[in-house]
C-alpha positions, 0 to 999 in steps of 0.5 A: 248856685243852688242853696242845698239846704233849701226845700223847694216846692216843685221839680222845677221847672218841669213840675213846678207849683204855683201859690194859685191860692194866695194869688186868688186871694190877691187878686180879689183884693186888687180887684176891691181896691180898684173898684172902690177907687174908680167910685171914689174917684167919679164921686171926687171929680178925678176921671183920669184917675177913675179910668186908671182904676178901671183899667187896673180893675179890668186887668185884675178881673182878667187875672182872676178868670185865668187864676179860677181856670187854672185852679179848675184845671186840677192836680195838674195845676195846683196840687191839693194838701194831700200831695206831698212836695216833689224830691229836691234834685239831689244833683246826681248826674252819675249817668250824664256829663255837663252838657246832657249826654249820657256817659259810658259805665266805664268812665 
């Protein structure tokens, strides 16, 4: 059930807003701790362990690409502070019953 008092951030899910910014952030810091862990792990003697961290490392530089692309993209993806959020759903279906059909005016 929907909280009535809580904002959402979007019209989801059709215009939903993803947090690409704190994502980036993330993932750069993913990134750095994975690369510093394949060096440490190399210089300790560990290459299990080095190419656990080089894979983690591959995956969050695949999702970084994809977060800058995203961020890229536009308004349409990431909507910039001078957009305000979208009006919550106020769950008026006056014209419409449960399953999505429109209602006759007179019922």
């Amino acid at each position: 059930m929907l909280n009535r008092g809580m904002i959402r951030s979007g019209n989801e899910p059709l215009h939903a807003r993803s947090p690409l910014r704190m994502r980036c952030g993330l993932t750069l810091w993913g990134l750095l701790w994975a690369v510093a862990g394949t060096f440490t792990f190399i210089l300790t003697g560990r290459p299990w362990w080095a190419v656990g961290c080089t894979a983690l490392a591959v995956l969050a530089a695949i999702n970084l690409v994809m977060v800058v692309w995203h961020i890229r993209q536009g308004p349409h993806y990431q909507p910039g502070r001078d957009v305000p959020p979208y009006e919550p759903d106020q769950g008026r279906n006056d014209l419409c019953d449960r399953a999505g059909r429109q209602r006759d005016a007179g019922t």
